[in-house]
N, C-alpha and C positions, 0 to 999 in steps of 0.2 A: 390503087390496089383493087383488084374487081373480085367481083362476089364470090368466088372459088376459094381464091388464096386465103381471105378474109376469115371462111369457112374450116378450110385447114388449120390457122393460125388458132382459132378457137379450140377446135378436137384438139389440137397438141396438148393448149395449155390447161384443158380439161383432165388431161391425160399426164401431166404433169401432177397437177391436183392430187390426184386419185395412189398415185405412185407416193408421192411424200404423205399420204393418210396412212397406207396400207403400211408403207414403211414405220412409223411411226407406234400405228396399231401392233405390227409382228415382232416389235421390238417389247414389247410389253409380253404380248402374248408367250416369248421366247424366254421360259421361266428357268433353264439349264442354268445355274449359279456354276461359275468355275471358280467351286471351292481353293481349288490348288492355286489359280491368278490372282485370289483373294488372299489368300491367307500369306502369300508372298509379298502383294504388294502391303498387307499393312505387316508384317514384320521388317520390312523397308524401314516404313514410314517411324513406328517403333523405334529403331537405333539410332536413326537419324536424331530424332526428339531425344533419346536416353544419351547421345554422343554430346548435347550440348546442355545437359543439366548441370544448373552452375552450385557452388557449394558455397549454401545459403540457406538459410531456415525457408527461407521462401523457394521451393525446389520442385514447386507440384506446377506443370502445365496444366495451365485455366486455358484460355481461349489466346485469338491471334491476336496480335495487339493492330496497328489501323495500316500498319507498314505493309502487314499481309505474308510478312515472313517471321518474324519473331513471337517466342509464345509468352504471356503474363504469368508469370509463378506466382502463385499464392501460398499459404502456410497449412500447416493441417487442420485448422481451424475453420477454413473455407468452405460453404457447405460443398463443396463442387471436389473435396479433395480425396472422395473414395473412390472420385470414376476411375482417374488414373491408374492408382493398383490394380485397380479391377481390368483393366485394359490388359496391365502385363499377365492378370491369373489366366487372361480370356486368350491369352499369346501362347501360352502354355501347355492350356489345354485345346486348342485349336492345331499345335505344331508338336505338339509332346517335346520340344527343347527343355533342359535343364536350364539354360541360359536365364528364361524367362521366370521361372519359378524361383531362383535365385533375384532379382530383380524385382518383382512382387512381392519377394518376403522383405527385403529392405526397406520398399517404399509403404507399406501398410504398415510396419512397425511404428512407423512417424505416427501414425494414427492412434494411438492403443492409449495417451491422454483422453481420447476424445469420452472413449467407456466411462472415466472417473471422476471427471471434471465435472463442476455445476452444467448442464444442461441451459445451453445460448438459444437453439432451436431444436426443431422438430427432425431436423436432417442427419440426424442420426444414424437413421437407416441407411438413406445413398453414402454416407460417410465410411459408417463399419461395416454393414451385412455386404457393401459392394468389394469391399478388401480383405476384412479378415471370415468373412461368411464364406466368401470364395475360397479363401486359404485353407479352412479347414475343410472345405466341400472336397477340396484337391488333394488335399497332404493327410487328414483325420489328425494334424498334430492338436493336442489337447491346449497347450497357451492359446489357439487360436478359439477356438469353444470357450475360455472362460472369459477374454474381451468381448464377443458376442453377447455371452449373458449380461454379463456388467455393463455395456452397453441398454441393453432392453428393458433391464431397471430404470434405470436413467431415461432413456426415455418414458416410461410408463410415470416418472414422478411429474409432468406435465398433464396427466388425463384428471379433467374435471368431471367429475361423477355429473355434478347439477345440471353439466349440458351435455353429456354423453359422448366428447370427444375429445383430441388430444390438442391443447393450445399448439399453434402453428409457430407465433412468433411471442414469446415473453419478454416483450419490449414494443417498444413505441413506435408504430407503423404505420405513415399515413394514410390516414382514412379510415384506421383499426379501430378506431376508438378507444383507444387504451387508457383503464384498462381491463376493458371487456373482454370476452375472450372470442379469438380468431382463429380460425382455421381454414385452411386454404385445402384445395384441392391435392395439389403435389401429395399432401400429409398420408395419400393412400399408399402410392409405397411403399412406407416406411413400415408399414402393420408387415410387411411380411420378416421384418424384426422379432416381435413380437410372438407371431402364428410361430417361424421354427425356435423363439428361444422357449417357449411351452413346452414342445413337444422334446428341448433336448436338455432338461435340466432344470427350465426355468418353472415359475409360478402358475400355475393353473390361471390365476388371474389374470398373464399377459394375452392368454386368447381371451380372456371375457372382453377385458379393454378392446382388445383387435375388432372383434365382431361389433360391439356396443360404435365405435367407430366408424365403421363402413355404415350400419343401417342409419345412425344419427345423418351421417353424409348423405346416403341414397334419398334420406326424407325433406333435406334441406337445400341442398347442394344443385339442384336440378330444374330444366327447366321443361312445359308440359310435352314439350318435342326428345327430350333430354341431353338435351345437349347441358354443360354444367358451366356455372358460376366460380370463378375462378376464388372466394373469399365468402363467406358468412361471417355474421358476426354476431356474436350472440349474447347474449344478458347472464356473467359469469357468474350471476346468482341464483337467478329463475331458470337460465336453461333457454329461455324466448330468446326467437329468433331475431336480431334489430333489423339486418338489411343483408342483402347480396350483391356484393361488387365484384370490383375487376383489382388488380393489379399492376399487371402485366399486360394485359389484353387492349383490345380497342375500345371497347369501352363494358358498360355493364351490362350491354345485353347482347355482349357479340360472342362466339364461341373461338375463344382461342386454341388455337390447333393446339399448343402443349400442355394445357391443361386438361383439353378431351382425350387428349393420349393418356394422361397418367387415369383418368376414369377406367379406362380402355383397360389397361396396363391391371390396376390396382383392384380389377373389380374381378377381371378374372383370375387373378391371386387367389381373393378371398373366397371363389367358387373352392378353387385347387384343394385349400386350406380347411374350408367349412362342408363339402359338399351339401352345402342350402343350393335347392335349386331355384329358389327367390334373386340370388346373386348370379345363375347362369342367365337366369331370365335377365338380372337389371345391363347384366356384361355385353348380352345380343343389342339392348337397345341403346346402350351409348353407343356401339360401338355402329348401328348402322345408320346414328344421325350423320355421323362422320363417313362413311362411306360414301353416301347419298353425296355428298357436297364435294369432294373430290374433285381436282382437276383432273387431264387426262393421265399426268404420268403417274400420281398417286401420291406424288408429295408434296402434301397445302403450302399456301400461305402462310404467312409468321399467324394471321386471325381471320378467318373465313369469312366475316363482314367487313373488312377493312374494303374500304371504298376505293380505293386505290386499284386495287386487283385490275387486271391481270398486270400491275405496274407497281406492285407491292413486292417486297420480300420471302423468300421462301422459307422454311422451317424444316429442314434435309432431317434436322430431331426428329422430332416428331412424328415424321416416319419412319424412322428407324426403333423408335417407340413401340410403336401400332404395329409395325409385322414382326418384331418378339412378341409382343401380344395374341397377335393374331395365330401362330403357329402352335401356341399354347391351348388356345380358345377353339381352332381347329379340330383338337382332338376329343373337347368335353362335348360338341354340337354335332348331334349324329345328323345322317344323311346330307342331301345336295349343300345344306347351307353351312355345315361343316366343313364341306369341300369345297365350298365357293371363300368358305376367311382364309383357307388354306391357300388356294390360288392367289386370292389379293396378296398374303403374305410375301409368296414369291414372287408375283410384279412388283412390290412392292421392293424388293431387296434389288430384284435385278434392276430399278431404274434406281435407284442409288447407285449400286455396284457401276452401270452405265454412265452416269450422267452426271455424277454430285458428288466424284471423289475429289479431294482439297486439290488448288494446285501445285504445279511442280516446284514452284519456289518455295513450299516449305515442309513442312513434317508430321502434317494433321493426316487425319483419314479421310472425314468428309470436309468438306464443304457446304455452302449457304445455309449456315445454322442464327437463328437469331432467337438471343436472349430475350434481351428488355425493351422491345423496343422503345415503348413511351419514354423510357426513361434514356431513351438514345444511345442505348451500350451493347454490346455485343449484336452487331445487327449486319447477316448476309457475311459471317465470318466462319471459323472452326473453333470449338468448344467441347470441352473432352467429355461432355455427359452422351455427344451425338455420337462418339466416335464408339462411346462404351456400348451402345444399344444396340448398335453396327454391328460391332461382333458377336455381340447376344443371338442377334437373330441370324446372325452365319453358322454360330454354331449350334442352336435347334433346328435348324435345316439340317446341317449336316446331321446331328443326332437323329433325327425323325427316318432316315436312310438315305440319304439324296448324294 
């Protein structure tokens, strides 16, 4: 082959290069959400899953099981069992069908034990405020308001004063020290239980707990980059702090992508909520540790230290997390950098939308969502909390005027 061709063969493949960058890059950059191709394909996905609910106390789709076609039904007791209705309120009001509002009022009914029953966990919140917080947001029927409240009681009877936050797990959880008191990061979006049952009936005291909550977390919770600690544990007598672990994550000092989301998520709630601009401030810096580290298409790893990378698992959550989040936090953050979490937002939706919808053999939304990993469960599967945040943030886009 003589020095010409040789020459040529290079420019080609240079120019190859450059074509699958730019492609790649414009695929992002190409932030046009086709609400109407979305909102179709997950009303698909929707019947499909509601065509094969079996009639059974266990009735709620959890995740896929390993077949990759069939979904795990769990009971309403599972903390995982308010995405689902919230899926169908989110069908509703995305498509305005009756169909769907009919179909959410059934399946969140299964839930309305959850308000009056001893309190098991802290998930109270993604439990009720995702089914019946929505029901009433949609319908103003009044049963759905007074499970809310009865709910927020219930929760609030987990907050210990001595350490200024709400126990996460009232039971024995390794590594918790039980039985000191623990708290995980998730526990932030549950305040916004709390924050609207205040202001709609409930106790003046459910925002003191909400607030006392978030700043105990911002002071504990975090690390000097901010990226956060997926667990504290704290001394349920003194209030002292014993140590900061992982649960879920890779290990204790690695930042699990879904636990930086619910920071993301939870912090600028409690801006929404409190307008302290102490919380707009702490929301800007979770949330641009996580930025910062970002692969290219915008959605992490299951845990952004995981040493495995780029041959690790992805968390399709997680992001679907962070651009509801981001769509919200867009609008509190004036000028360029307000418009730059907005932007991320919709790169963010359109490489979901693109690239991480579930496949066709079964009835999810998204795709490569993983739970636990250490714990080897749910890991690069579909999980109805990824699919719930999916259309959270379809439809704040579309609200926002898009």
């Amino acid at each position: 082959m003589n020095k010409r061709i040789k020459q040529l063969i290079a420019i080609k493949s240079i120019c190859v290069s450059v074509l699958v960058t730019v492609s790649a890059c414009s695929s992002l950059r190409n932030t046009d959400i086709n609400l109407e191709a979305e909102t179709a394909y997950i009303q698909n996905r929707l019947e499909r899953t509601l065509s094969n609910i079996p009639n059974d106390k266990k009735n709620i789709p959890r995740s896929l099981l390993e077949d990759g076609r069939s979904w795990k039904y769990v009971s309403y007791q599972d903390w995982t069992s308010g995405f689902w209705s919230g899926e169908l309120w989110y069908a509703y009001e995305l498509s305005g069908q009756e169909k769907w509002k009919e179909q959410a009022g059934r399946f969140s009914k299964e839930l309305k034990p959850l308000a009056y029953e001893p309190v098991i966990d802290h998930d109270l919140g993604f439990q009720v405020f995702n089914s019946f917080g929505n029901a009433f947001r949609l319908t103003g029927e009044e049963s759905y308001r007074r499970v809310v409240l009865a709910a927020a009681d219930s929760l609030a009877t987990l907050f210990n004063p001595k350490v200024g936050t709400i126990l996460s797990w009232p039971r024995s959880v390794p590594n918790m020290e039980w039985p000191q008191h623990n708290t995980i990061i998730d526990n932030m979006i549950n305040l916004e239980l709390l924050f609207w049952a205040s202001k709609n009936g409930g106790a003046d005291s459910l925002y003191t707990i909400a607030v006392s909550h978030a700043k105990t977390t911002m002071a504990n919770h975090f690390r000097d980059d901010y990226s956060s600690y997926h667990a504290v544990v704290y001394d349920r007598e003194t209030g002292r702090r014993i140590k900061q672990v992982t649960h879920q994550g890779f290990a204790d000092s690695s930042m699990w992508a879904r636990g930086q989301s619910w920071a993301i998520y939870g912090y600028t709630m409690v801006y929404r909520e409190t307008k302290d601009p102490v919380f707009l401030d702490f929301a800007q810096k979770v949330t641009d540790v996580y930025l910062d580290r970002l692969p290219k298409d915008l959605v992490p790893y299951w845990d952004f230290d995981d040493p495995k990378i780029p041959n690790a698992p992805r968390d399709a959550s997680a992001a679907a997390v962070v651009a509801s989040a981001l769509f919200e936090l867009g609008q509190y953050v004036p000028g360029d950098k307000g418009a730059m979490y907005r932007k991320k937002a919709e790169e963010m939706l359109n490489s979901l939308a693109q690239h991480y919808h579930a496949a066709d053999e079964n009835s999810a939304i998204l795709g490569q969502v993983t739970g636990h990993y250490p714990n080897g469960t749910e890991i690069n599967t579909s999980i109805n909390y990824g699919d719930y945040y999916y259309m959270e943030a379809l439809l704040r886009y579309k609200h926002l005027g898009n």
